[in-house]
C-alpha positions as a Markdown table, in Angstrom:
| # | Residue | x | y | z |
|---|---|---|---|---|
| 1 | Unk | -17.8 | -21.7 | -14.9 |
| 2 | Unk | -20.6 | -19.3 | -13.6 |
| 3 | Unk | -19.5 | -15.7 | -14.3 |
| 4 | Unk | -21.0 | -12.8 | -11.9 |
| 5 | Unk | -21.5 | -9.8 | -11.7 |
| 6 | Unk | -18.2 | -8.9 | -9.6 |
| 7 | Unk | -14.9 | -7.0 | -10.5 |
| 8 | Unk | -12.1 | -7.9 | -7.7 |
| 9 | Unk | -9.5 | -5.7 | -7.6 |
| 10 | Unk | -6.0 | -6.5 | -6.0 |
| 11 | Unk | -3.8 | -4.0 | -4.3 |
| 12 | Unk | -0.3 | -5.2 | -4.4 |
| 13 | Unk | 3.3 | -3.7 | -3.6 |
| 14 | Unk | 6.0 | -5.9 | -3.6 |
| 15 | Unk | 4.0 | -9.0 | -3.4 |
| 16 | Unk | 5.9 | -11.2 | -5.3 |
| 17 | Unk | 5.7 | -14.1 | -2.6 |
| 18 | Unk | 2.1 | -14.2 | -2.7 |
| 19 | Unk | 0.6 | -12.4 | -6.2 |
| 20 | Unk | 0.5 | -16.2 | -7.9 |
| 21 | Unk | -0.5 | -18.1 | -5.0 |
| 22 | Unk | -3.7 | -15.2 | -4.6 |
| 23 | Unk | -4.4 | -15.4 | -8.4 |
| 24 | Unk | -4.4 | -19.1 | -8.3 |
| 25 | Unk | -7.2 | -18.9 | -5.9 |
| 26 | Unk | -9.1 | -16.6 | -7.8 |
| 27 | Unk | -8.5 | -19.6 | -10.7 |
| 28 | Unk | -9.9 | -22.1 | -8.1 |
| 29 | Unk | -12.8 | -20.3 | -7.1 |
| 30 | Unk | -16.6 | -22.0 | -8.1 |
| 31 | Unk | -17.7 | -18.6 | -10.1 |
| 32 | Unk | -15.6 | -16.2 | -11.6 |
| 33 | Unk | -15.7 | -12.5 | -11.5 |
| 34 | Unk | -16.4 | -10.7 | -14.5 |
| 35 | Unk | -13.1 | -8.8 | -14.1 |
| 36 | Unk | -10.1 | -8.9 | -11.9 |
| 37 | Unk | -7.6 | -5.6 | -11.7 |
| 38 | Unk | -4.3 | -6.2 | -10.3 |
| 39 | Unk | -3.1 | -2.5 | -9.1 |
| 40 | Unk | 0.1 | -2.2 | -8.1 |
| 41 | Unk | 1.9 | 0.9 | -6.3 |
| 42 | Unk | 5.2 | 0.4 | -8.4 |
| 43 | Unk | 6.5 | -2.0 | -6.9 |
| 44 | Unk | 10.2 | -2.5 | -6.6 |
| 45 | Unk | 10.0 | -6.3 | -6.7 |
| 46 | Unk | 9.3 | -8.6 | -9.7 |
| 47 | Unk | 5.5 | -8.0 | -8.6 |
| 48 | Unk | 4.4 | -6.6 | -12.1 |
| 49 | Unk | 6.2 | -9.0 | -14.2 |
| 50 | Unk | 4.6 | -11.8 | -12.6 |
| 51 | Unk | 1.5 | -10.2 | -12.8 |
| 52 | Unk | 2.0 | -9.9 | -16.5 |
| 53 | Unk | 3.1 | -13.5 | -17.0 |
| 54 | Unk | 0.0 | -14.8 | -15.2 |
| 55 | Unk | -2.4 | -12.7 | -17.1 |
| 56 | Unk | -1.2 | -14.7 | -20.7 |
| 57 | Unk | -1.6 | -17.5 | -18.4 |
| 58 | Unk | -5.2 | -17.0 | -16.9 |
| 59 | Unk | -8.6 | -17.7 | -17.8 |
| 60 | Unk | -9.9 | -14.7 | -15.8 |
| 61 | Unk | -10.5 | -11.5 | -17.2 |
| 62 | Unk | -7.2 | -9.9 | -15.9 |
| 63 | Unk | -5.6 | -6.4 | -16.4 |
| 64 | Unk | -2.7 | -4.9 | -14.7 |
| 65 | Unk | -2.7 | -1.1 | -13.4 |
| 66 | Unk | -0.1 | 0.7 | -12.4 |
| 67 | Unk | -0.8 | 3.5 | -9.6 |
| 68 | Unk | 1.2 | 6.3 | -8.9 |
| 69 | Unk | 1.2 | 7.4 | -5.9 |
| 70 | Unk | -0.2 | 10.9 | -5.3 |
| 71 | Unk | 2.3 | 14.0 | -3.9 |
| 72 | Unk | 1.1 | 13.6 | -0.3 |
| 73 | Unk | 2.2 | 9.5 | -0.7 |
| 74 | Unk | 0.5 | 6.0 | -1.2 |
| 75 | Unk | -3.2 | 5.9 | 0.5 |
| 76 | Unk | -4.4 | 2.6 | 0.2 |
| 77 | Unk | -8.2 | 3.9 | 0.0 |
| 78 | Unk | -7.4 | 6.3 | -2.7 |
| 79 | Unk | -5.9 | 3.8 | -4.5 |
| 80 | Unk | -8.9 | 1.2 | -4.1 |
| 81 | Unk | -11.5 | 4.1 | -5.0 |
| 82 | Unk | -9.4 | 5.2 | -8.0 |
| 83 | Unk | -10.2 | 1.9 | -9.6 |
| 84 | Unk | -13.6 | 1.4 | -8.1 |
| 85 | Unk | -15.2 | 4.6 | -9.5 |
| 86 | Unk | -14.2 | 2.7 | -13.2 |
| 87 | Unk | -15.6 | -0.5 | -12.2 |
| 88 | Unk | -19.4 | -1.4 | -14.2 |
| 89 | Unk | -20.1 | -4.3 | -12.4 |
| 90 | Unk | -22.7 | -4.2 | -9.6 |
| 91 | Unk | -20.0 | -5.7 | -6.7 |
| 92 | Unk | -16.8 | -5.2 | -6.0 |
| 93 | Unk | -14.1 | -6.6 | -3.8 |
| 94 | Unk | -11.5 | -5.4 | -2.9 |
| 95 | Unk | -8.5 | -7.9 | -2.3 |
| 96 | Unk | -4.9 | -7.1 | -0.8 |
| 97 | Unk | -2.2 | -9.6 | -2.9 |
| 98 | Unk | -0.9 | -11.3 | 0.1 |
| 99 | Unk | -4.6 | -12.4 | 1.2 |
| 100 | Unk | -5.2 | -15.4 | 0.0 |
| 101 | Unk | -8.9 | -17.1 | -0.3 |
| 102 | Unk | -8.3 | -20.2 | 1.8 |
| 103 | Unk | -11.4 | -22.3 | 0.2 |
| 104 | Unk | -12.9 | -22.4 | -3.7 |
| 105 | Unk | -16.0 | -20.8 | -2.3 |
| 106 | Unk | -14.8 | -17.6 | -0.8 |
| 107 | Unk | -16.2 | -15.7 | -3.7 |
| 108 | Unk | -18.7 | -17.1 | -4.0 |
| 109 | Unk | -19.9 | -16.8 | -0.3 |
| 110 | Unk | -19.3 | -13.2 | -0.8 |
| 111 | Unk | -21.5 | -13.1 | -2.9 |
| 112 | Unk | -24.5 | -14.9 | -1.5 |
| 113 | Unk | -24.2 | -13.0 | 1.9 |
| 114 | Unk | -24.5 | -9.8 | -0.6 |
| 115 | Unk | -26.6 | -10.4 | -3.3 |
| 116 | Unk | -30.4 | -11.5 | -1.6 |
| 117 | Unk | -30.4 | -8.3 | 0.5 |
| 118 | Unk | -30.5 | -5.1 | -0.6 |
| 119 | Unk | -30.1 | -3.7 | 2.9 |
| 120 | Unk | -26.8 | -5.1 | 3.1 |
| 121 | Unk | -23.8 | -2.8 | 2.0 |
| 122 | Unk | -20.5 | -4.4 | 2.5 |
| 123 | Unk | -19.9 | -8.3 | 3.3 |
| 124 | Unk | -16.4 | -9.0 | 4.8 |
| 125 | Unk | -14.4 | -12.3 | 4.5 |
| 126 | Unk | -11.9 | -13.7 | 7.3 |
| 127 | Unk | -8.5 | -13.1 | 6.7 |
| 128 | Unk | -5.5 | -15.4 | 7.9 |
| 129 | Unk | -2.2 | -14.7 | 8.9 |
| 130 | Unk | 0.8 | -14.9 | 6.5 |
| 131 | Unk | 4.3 | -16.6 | 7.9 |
| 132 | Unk | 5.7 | -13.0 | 7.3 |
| 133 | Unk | 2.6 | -11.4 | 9.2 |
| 134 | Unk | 3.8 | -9.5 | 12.3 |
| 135 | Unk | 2.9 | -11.7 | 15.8 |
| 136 | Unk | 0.4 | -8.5 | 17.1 |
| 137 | Unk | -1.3 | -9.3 | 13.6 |
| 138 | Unk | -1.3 | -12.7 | 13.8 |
| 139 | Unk | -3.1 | -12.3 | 16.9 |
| 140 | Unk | -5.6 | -10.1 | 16.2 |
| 141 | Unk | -6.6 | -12.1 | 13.1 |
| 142 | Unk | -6.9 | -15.0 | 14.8 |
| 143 | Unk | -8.8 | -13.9 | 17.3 |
């Protein structure tokens, strides 16, 4: 398996439905990130202990974070930039638990789009609606 040069880093609270189905994608992908970060906002669910199982279970490069949420409440870009100001590899993406790569070469499409232009900053990949997503949602990411 190619490795590159990426760190993905996976927001979750109370994700338990989809934290294993999103990691198992991450498994299936056709290169591997140097580093994967599961950060979870202390969660209430069993999101962290399946987090934990799966990381004895992986053959990514997996660590779990706990983030406390700040006096002011849970910001979601804090949170990402928290973690991406510790990151050392030269791309990161940034990866919500209940998104889930629909093909083995979502990765690394991310990457191509990225990586042969340096006037390119940010790539974004589609995202598909869950059966839990709300119908405005559903719609908009559809659309």
């Amino acid at each position: 398996m190619t490795i590159k040069s990426i760190e993905v880093v996976i927001r979750a609270f109370n994700e338990e439905d989809w934290l294993i189905s999103c990691m198992q994608s991450l498994v299936a992908q056709t290169i591997y990130p140097t580093k994967v970060k599961i950060v979870d906002n202390n969660s209430s669910d069993s999101t962290a202990s399946r987090a934990k199982f799966f990381i004895n279970q992986s053959p990514l490069n997996l660590e779990y974070c706990l983030y406390n949420n700040p006096p002011e409440g849970y910001r979601p870009g804090h949170c990402l930039n928290q973690y991406a100001l510790t990151s050392s590899s030269k791309y990161i993406v940034f990866l919500s638990a209940h998104c889930i790569p629909v093909d083995r070469v979502w990765l690394e499409n991310l990457y191509n789009a990225i990586d042969h232009d340096d006037n390119i900053a940010g790539v974004y990949g589609r995202q598909l609606p869950t059966n839990k997503s709300d119908s405005r949602d559903a719609r908009d990411l559809m659309w």
